[in-house]
C-alpha positions in Angstrom: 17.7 18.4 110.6 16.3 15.5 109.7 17.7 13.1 107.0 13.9 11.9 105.5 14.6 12.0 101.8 11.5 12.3 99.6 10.2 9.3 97.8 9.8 11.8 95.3 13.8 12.7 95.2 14.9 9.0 95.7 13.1 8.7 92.5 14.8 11.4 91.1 18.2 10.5 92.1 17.8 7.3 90.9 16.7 7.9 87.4 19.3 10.6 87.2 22.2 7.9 87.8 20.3 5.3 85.4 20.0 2.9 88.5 23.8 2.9 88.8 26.1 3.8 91.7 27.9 7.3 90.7 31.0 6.1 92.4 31.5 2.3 91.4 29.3 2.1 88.0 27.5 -1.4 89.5 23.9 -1.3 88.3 21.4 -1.8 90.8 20.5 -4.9 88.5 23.7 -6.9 89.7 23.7 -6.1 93.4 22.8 -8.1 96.1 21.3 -4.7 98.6 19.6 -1.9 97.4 21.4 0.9 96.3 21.2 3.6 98.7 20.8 7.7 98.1 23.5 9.1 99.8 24.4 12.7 101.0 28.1 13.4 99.0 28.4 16.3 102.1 26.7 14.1 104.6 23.9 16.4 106.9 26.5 16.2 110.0 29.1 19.0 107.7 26.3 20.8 106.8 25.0 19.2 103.6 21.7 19.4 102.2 18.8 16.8 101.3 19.0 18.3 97.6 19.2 17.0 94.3 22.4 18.7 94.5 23.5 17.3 97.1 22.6 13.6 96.3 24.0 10.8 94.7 23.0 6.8 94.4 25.7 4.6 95.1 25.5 1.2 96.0 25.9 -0.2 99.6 29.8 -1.2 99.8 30.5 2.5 98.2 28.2 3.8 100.6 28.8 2.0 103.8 33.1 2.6 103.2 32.3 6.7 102.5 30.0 6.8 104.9 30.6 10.9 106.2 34.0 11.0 105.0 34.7 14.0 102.4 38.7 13.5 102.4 40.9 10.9 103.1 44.9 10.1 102.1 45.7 9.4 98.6 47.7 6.4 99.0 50.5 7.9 96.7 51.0 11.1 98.0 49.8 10.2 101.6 48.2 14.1 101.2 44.6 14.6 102.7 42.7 15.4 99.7 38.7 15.9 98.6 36.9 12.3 97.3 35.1 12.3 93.8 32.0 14.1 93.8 29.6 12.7 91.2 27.8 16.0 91.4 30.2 18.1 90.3 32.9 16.3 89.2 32.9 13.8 85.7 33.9 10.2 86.5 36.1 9.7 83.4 38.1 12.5 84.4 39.0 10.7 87.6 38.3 6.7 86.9 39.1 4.7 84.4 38.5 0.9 83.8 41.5 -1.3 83.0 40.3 -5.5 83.3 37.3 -4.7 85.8 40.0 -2.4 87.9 38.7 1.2 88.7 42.4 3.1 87.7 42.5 6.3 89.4 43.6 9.1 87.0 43.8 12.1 89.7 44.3 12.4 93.1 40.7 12.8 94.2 40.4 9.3 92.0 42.8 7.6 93.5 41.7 8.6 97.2 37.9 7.9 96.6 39.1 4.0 95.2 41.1 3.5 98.1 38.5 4.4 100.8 36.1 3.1 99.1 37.4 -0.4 98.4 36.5 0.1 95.2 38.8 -3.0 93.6 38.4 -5.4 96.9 38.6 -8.6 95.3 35.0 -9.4 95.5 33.7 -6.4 94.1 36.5 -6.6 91.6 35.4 -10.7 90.5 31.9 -9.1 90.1 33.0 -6.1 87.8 35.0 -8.4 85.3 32.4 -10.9 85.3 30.0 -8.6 84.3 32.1 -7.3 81.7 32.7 -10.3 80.1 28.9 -10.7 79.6 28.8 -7.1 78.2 26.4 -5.8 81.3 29.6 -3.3 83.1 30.0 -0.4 83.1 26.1 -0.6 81.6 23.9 -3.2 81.1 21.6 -3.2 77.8 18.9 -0.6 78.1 16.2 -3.8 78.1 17.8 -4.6 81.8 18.0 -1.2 83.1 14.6 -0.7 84.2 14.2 -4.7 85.8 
């Protein structure tokens, strides 16, 4: 199977997440790479190149999740599923406390921690943002730069 997305569904994807990664909030604005589309069941378990099936997240989200659709949750040390921004709401599972991403569930929690989610760096860039007022969103004027 081949993993060619569509310029068409990039697009799509893209607009659908407002040009933010689904997993971390960055906007594609305030990032150094590209955000990437990524498959949320990656093609190698059998996952699709659908709308469905895609989500936009931002390289260090992408490149720590890379195939991975479980991992430990670091209090339970139980194998359980990651976030799935396609089917799942983020504020059920995140919240945001100072620029840290709080996990509220157990899928939360496990998607932060292999995800790196609040590595320092990523964490300095989150609560800089915020103080400026452009995280978790930046004002509509910027979202389309």
């Amino acid at each position: 199977m081949s993993d060619y997305i569509p310029a068409s569904l990039r697009q799509l994807v893209s607009q659908r997440a407002s040009n933010a990664c689904e997993y971390c909030l960055i906007h594609q604005t305030f990032s150094i790479y590209r955000h990437e589309v990524d498959h949320v069941v990656a093609l190698k378990h059998g996952g699709q190149t659908t709308a469905e099936n895609l989500v936009l997240a931002c390289l260090p989200c992408n490149r720590h999740k890379g195939s991975d659709l479980t991992s430990l949750d670091p209090i339970t040390g139980e194998i359980t599923p990651l976030f799935n921004p396609r089917t799942q709401t983020w504020s059920d599972h995140f919240k945001l406390e100072g620029g840290y991403i709080i996990g509220l569930t157990a899928s939360g929690r496990t998607t932060i921690f292999l995800l790196k989610m609040n590595e320092a760096s990523r964490l300095q860039l989150r609560q800089a943002l915020a103080a400026q007022g452009l995280y978790p969103e930046p004002p509509h004027d910027l979202q389309n730069v």
